[in-house]
C-alpha positions, 0 to 999 in steps of 0.5 A, spaced: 509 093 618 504 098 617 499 101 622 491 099 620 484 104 623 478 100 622 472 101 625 469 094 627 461 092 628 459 096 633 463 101 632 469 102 636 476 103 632 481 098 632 488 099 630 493 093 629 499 091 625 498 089 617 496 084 615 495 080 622 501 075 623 498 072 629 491 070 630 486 069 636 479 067 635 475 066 640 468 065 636 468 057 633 464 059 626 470 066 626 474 061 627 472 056 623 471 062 616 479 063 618 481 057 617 477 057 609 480 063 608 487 060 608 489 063 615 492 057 618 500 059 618 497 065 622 492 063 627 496 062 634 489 062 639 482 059 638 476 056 644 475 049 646 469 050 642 473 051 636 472 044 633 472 045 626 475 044 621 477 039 625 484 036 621 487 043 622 485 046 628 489 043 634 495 047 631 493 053 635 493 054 643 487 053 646 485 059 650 479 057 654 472 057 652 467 062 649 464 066 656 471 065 660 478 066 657 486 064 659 488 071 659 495 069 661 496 064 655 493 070 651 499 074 652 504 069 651 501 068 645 502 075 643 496 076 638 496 081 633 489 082 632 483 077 636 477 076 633 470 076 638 463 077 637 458 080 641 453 075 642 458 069 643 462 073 647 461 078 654 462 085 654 467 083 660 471 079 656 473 084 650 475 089 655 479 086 659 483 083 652 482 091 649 487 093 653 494 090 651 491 087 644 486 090 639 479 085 639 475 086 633 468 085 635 463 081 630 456 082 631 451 077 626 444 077 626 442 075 620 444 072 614 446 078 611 450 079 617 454 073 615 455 076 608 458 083 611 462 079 616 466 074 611 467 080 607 470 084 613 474 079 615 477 079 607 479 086 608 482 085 615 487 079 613 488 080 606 484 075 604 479 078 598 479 074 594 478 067 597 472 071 602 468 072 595 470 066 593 466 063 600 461 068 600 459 066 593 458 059 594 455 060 600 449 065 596 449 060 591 448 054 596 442 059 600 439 059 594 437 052 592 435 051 599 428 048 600 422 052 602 417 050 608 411 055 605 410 058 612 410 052 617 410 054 625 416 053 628 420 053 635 427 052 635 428 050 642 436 052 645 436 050 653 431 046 658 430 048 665 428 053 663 425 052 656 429 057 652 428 059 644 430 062 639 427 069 638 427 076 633 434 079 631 438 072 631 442 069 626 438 063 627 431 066 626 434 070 620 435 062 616 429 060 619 426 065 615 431 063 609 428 057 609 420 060 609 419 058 616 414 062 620 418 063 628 412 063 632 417 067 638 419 072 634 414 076 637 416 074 644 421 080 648 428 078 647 433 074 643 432 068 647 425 068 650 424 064 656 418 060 655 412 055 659 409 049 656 403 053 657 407 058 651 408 051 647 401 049 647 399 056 645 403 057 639 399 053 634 407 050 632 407 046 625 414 042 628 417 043 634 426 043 632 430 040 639 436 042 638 443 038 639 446 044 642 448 048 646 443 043 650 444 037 649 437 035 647 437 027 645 431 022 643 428 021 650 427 029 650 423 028 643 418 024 645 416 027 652 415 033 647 411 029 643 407 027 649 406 033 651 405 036 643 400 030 641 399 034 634 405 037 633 412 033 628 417 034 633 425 034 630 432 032 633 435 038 629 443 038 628 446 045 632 452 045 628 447 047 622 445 052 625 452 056 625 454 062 620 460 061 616 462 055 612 457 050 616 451 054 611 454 050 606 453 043 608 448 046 613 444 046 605 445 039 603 442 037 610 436 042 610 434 039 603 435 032 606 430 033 612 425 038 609 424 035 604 
């Protein structure tokens, strides 16, 4: 066994057995990234939100969701190394797992983010190679995404109340990839609360309802057309928007609906 100090994305040490033998994610795109670096014989834990891939994942322990875990399931699962992220999860969460195991704690706010991630996450399993392997593919797909030449645009997230997406996110930031213009980016937050009034008021392009983490279906769209008579208003696929693996198929479907 050899004893391994590393600093992780918000700078706090974590030290853990090398390379892990027993993996806990409680991020579904981490998790997802660990399954497409061939971590499958280690990976004893994940969220119920953890669905992809989805020919693989049910060989791990399910330990609860993203916001509330089963620590007494973590413990019998006795991780080497658990893999958190502060948007994903609460402060609450990691301290409560830091003090029997070591928790990485992910931050990713952007596509290059995403990169430093995937590469941490080699380094951190002894997966160099393959995470190179799927960066590279996913720099190579990012650059053949279709480009929007600066259409306004609302990427809406919850209802009641409206919430959007906002600076300083990993959506924003492939929003930006894809040469669309955020029009609440300059809102305060990473996720603004908004009015219809604000809708109105932004002189959108199109408008992206979201299939998660609200469910938006198609009634939803049409009465956001109503509201926005002149504006194209989408049902947009949530799981596109996740980092990770999902860019690479997140491509081909941008290049389907943007066209």
């Amino acid at each position: 066994m050899v004893l391994k100090k590393v600093t992780d994305h918000l700078g706090r040490l974590v030290e853990f057995s090398y390379p892990p033998k027993r993996i806990i994610s409680i991020v579904p795109a981490i998790t997802h990234t660990l399954y497409t670096l061939q971590l499958q014989p280690f990976i004893v834990g994940r969220t119920r939100y953890c669905i992809f891939p989805k020919e693989m994942v049910n060989k791990a322990e399910i330990v609860g969701g993203t916001k509330r875990i089963f620590l007494e399931k973590i413990r019998s699962l006795q991780p080497d190394l658990i893999f958190a992220e502060k948007e994903e999860n609460t402060k609450e969460i990691v301290e409560q797992l830091e003090k029997d195991f070591p928790v990485y704690v992910a931050e990713v706010q952007s596509v290059a983010d995403v990169y430093k991630l995937i590469n941490d996450l080699g380094e951190l399993t002894d997966r160099k190679r393959e995470a190179q392997n799927l960066r590279s593919a996913i720099e190579s797909h990012i650059q053949s995404m279709p480009n929007q030449h600066g259409k306004r645009i609302a990427y809406v997230i919850w209802k009641n109340p409206y919430m959007v997406v906002g600076k300083n996110t990993y959506i924003h930031s492939l929003l930006n990839e894809l040469g669309f213009v955020n029009a609440f980016s300059s809102f305060d937050g990473r996720y603004p609360v908004v009015a219809e009034e604000d809708f109105k008021k932004a002189q959108l392009d199109e408008l992206f309802l979201a299939t998660e983490p609200f469910p938006f279906e198609e009634e939803h769209v049409k009465a956001f057309q109503k509201m926005l008579p002149n504006v194209k208003v989408r049902l947009i696929n949530g799981e596109m928007f996740w980092y990770g693996p999902k860019m690479i198929e997140a491509v081909d479907y941008f290049q389907t609906i943007f066209k």
